[in-house]
N, C-alpha and C positions, 0 to 999 in steps of 0.2 A: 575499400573497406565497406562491407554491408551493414546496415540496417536492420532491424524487426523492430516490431509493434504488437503488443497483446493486448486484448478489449476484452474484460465480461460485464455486462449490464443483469441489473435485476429490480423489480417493483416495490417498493418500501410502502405499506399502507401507513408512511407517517407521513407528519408535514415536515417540507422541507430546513429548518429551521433544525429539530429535533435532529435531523439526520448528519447538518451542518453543526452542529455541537460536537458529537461523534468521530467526526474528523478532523474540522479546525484544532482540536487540541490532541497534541500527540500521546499524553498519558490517557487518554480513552483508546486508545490502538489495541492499550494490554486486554482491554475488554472484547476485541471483536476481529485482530489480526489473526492468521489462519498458521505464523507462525510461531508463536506462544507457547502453544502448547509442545513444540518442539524439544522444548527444555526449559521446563516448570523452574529452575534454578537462575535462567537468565539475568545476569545486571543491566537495569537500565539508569542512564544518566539525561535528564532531561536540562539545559539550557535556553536564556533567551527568554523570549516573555513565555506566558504560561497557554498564548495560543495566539495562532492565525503568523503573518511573516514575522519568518525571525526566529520562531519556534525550533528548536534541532533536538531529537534524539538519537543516543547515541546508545547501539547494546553490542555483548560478549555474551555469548553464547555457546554451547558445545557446537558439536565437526556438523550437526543439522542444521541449527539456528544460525552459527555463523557468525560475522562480527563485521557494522558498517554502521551508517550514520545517517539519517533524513531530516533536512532542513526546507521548511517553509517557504516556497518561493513566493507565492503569490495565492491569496486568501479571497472570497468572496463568494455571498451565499451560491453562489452560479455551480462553487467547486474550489477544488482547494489541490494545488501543486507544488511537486515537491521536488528535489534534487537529492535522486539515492544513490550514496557512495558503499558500495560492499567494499570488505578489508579480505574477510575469509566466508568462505573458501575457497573463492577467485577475487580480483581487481576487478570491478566493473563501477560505471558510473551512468547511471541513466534516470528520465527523466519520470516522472509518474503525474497524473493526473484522476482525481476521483470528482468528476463532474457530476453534478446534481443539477434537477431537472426538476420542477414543480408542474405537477399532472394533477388531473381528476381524481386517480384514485391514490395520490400520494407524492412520491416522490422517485423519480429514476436515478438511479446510480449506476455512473458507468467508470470503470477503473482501467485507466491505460496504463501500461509502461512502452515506452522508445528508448532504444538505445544502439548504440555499435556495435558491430561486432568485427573482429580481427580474423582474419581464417580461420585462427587454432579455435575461437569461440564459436565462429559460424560452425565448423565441424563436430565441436562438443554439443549444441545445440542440436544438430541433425542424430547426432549418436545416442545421447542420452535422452534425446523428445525434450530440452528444456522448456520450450515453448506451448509445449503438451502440457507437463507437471508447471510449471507459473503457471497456464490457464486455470484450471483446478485447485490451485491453492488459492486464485482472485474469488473464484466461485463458490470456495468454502467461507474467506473471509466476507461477501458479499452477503452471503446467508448467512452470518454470525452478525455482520451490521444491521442487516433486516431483525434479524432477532433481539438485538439488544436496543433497537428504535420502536422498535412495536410496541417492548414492554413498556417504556415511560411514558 
């Protein structure tokens, strides 16, 4: 069974604190996730404290947005990881990590996901460029995090 890994990093003119608010709590996602807007109708169910481990959101979404579940693994201004489970439009479970980094002129954010992949997914990956479209949607989200840390 293979592997992949997707990274996009970007410079946040905030302090790392502000940016660390932003992600430790999962109801600030709806503010700066890249998939949102996918379907303005989206149900989300939030669980578990209201931020940092523990935290789980759970959404239903249409055939774009999709329907799965992210739980808090491990919290700290350094970065914040999470275990994402999709339901639809595939089964997949992999790992996510949005690392933050305290710089001169701010703060760096860099957002991974890891996970497996089975043939039939290594090969849907290769066909459809998943790994292309996720990189680009961490890069839209990234630029929507920078923007909604700037403004505060």
């Amino acid at each position: 069974m293979g592997t992949f890994s997707i990274t996009r990093d970007i410079m946040i003119a905030a302090p790392r604190e502000r940016v660390y608010a932003l992600v430790d709590d999962l109801r600030e996602w709806e503010r700066w996730s890249p998939w949102e807007a996918l379907d303005p109708s989206m149900s989300h169910e939030y669980t578990g404290p209201g931020r940092g481990v523990g935290a789980r959101h759970c959404w239903v979404g249409n055939k774009d947005a999709g329907e799965g579940e992210m739980l808090i693994t491990d919290s700290s201004p350094d970065g914040v990881s999470l275990d994402l489970h999709f339901v639809k439009p595939f089964r997949a479970q992999n790992a996510v990590r949005i690392g933050l980094e305290e710089v001169d002129a701010g703060t760096r954010a860099v957002w991974t996901m890891t996970g497996r992949q089975n043939p039939l997914m290594k090969v849907l990956f290769a066909v459809m460029r998943v790994e292309n479209r996720l990189g680009k949607d961490f890069e839209r989200g990234l630029a929507q995090l920078k923007a909604q840390a700037e403004l505060t």
